[in-house]
C-alpha positions in Angstrom: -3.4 -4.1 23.5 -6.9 -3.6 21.9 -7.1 -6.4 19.1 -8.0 -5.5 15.5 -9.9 -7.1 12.4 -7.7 -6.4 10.0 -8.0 -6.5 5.9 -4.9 -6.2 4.1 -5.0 -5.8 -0.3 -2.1 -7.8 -2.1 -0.9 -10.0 0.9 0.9 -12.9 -0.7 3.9 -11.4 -1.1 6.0 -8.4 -0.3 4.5 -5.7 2.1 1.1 -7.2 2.6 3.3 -11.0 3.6 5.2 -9.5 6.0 2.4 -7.2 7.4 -0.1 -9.7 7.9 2.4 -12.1 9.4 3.7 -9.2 11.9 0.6 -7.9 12.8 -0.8 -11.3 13.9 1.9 -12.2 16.4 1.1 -8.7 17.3 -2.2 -10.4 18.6 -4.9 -9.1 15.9 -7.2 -11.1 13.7 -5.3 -10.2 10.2 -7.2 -11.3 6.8 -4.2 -11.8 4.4 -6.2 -11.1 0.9 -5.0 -12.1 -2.6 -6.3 -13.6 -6.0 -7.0 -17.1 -7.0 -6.1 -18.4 -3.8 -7.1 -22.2 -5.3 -5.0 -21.7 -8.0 -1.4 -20.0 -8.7 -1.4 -18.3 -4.6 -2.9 -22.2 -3.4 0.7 -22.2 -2.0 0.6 -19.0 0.0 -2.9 -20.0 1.6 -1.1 -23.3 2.8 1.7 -21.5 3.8 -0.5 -19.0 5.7 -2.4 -21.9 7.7 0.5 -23.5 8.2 2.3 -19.8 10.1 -0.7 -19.6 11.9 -1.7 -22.9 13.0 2.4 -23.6 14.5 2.5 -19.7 15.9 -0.9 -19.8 17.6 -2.1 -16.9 15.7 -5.1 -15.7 13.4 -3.9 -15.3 10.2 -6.7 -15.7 7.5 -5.9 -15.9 3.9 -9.1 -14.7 2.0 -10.0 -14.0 -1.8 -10.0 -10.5 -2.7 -8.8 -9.1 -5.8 -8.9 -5.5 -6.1 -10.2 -5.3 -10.0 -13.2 -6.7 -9.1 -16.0 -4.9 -7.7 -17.9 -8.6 -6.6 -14.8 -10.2 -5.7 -14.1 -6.9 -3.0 -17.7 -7.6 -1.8 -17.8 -11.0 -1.3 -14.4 -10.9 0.5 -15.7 -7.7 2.9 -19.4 -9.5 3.3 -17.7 -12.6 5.1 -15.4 -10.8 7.0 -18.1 -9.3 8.5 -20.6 -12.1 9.0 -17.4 -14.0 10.2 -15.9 -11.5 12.7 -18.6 -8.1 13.2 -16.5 -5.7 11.5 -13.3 -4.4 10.5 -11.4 -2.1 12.3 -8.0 -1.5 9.9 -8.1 -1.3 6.0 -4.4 -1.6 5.2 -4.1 -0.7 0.9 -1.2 -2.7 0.0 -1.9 -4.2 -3.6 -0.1 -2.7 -6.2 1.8 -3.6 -8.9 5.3 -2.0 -10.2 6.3 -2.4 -14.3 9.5 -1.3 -15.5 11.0 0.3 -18.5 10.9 3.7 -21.0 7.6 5.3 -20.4 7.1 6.0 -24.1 7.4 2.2 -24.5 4.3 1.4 -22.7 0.9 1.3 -24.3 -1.8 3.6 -23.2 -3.5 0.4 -21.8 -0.5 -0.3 -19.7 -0.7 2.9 -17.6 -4.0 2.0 -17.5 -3.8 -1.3 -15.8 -1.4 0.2 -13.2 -3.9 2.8 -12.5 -6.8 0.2 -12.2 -4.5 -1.9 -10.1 -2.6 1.1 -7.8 -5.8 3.6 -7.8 -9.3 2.3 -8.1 -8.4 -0.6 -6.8 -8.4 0.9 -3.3 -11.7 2.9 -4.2 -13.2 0.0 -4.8 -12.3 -1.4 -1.2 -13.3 1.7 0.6 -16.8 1.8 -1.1 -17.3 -2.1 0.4 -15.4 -1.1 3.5 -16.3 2.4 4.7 -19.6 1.8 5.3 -19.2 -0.4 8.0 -16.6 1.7 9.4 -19.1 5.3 9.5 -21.6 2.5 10.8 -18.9 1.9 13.9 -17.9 6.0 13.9 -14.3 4.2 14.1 -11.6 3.0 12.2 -8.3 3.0 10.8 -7.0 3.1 7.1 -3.1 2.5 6.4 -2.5 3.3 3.1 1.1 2.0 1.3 2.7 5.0 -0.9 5.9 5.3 -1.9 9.2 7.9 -1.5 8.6 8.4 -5.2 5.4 10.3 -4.5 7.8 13.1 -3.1 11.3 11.9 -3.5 13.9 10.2 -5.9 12.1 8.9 -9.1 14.8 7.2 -11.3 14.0 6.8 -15.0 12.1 3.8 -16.3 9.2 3.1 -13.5 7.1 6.2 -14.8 3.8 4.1 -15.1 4.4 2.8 -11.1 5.3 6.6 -10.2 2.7 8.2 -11.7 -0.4 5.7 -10.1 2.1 5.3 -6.7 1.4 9.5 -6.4 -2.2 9.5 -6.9 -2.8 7.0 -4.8 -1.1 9.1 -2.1 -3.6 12.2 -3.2 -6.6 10.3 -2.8 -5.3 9.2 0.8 -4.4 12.9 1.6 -8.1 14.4 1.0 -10.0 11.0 2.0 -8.3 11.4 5.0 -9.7 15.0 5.4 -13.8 13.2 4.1 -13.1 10.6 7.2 -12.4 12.3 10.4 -15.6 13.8 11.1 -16.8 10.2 10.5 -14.0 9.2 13.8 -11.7 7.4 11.4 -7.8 7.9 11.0 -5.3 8.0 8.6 -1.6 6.7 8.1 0.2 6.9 5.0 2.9 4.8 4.8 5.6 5.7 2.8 8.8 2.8 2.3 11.8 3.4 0.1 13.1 1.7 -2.4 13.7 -2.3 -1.9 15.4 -4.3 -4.4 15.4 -7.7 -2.3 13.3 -9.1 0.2 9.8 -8.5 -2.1 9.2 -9.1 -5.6 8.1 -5.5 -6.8 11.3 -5.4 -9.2 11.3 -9.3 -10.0 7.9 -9.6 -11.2 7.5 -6.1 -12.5 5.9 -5.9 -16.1 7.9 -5.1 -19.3 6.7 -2.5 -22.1 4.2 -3.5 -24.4 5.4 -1.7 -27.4 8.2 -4.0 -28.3 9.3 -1.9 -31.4 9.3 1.5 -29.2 11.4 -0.5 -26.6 14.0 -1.6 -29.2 14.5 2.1 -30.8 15.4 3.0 -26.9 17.4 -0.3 -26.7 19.3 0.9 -29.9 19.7 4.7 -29.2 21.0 6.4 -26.5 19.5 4.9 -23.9 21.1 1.4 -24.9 21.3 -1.6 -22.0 19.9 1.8 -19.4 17.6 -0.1 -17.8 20.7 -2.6 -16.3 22.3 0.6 -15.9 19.4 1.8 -13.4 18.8 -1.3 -12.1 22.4 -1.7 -10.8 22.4 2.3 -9.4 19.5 0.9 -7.4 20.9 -1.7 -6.1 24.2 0.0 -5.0 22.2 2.7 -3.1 20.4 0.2 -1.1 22.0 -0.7 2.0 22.9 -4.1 2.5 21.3 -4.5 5.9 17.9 -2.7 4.1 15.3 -4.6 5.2 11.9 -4.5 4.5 10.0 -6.0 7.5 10.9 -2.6 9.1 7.9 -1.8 7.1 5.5 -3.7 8.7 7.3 -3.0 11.8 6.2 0.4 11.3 2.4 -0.6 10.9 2.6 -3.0 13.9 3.1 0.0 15.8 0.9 2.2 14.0 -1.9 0.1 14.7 -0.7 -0.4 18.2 -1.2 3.5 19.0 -3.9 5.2 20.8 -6.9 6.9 18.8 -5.6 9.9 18.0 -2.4 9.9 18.4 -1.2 7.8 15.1 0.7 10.0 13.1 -0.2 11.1 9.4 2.4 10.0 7.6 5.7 7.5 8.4 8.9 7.2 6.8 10.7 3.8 6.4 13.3 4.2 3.7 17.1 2.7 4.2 18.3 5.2 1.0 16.9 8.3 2.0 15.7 9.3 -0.9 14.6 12.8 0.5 11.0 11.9 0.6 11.1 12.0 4.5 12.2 16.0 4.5 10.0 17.1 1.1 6.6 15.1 2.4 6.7 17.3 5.8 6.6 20.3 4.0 4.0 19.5 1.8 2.2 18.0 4.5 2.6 21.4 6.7 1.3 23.5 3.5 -1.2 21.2 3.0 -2.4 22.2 7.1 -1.9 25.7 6.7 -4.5 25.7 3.9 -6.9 24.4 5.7 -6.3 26.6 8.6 -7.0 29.2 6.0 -10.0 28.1 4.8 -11.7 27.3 8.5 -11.7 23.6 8.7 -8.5 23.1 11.1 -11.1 19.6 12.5 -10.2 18.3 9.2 -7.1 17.4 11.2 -7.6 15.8 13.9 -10.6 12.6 13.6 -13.2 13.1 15.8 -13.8 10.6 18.8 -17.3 9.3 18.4 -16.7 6.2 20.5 
């Protein structure tokens, strides 16, 4: 096993926990990032140490938040200095909000869009650089089976950023490989226990909007989805198959990593629509003479 420097966005909970934790038993240098981690995530650090220090591992919590531009830097400029480089970019931070989509203020969608989008711009502009430096490299990017399969009412906002974060990982992943760096998309189901993506997700802003909803038609709907959710999760759905998934992503040859995996315990039908997009997607570029665009190029 060839050990990895490893960032991972939005680590404190969720996903990015469980990832960090799983890929540094799997022997790699993993730095857990999150925000304020001397304030409300002070915990999470401690916790963190604590994991590492009793497993015998390297499990670094760092500050990063993905909203700030100098805050990204500062977190990618001593991962550097500290450890030469970074060989895997994992784009976990996100944040889900819940609710009628009319409900939320235009500043809302924004925020998710900040958050879900530009955040990970913002990394890869501090991160690539070193990584066309090294002609190597790995980015795992976290989507979601909404980008191409079941999207219940109420989580529009967290749809709609979720499936442009997924486009900008399809054609960055096309703007990489020449550079010798690959792409996974990861792409989990829905979870409604074992992270906190529906316990902490935000509420509308429009409060007046929400009650019209809340005394129409659509009266008490969001219990009503919530509950359909939950009864379509298995029981036994658990959510470290995810970072299962990127253990063994990471683990793979350059090369042979595949472009996109599927871990989702509902089967939402994302894992039969996203190979045919994926395929048409290929075919295109078949058409139009850059079939490389494919395949990343081994510079090593």
């Amino acid at each position: 096993m060839n050990k990895k420097i490893i960032l991972i966005t939005g680590a404190s909970s969720g996903f990015g926990r469980l990832a960090a934790e799983a890929l540094a038993r799997a022997g790699h240098t993993v730095y857990a990032s999150m925000r304020d981690v001397a304030g409300r995530n002070a915990r999470n650090v401690a916790e963190l140490a604590e994991t590492s220090r009793l497993g015998g591992i390297d499990l670094r919590a760092i500050e990063l938040d993905v909203q700030s531009e100098s805050s990204i830097e500062s977190a990618v400029s001593k991962i550097i200095a500290d450890s030469g480089k970074i060989d895997v970019m994992v784009h976990n931070a996100g944040h889900m909000v819940f609710g009628p989509a009319e409900a939320f203020t235009p500043e809302q969608f924004a925020e998710q869009y900040d958050v879900n989008v530009l955040g990970t711009q913002r990394v890869n502009r501090a991160v690539l650089p070193h990584m066309r430096a090294a002609k190597q490299g790995l980015l795992l990017w976290i989507s979601s089976s909404s980008s191409a399969g079941g999207t219940p009412p109420y989580l529009a906002p967290y749809f709609a950023a979720k499936a442009a974060m997924d486009s900008l990982a399809v054609v960055y992943a096309r703007e990489l490989v020449r550079w010798g760096i690959e792409t996974t998309i990861v792409v989990p189901g829905a979870f409604t226990k074992g992270t906190n993506h529906f316990a902490h997700s935000g509420r509308p802003g429009d409060k007046a909007r929400l009650a019209e909803y809340e005394a129409g038609p659509y009266k008490a709907f969001g219990e009503q989805v919530m509950k359909a959710f939950s009864e379509i999760v298995p029981e036994d759905a658990d959510p470290s198959g995810v970072a299962a998934e990127m253990v063994r992503v990471v683990d793979l040859p350059f090369g042979s990593r595949p472009f996109r995996v599927h871990y989702d315990p509902t089967e939402d039908g994302a894992s039969i629509s996203f190979p045919v997009i994926d395929r048409l997607r290929a075919e295109m570029l078949h058409r139009v003479g850059f079939p490389d665009l494919l395949k990343p190029a081994n510079l090593a």
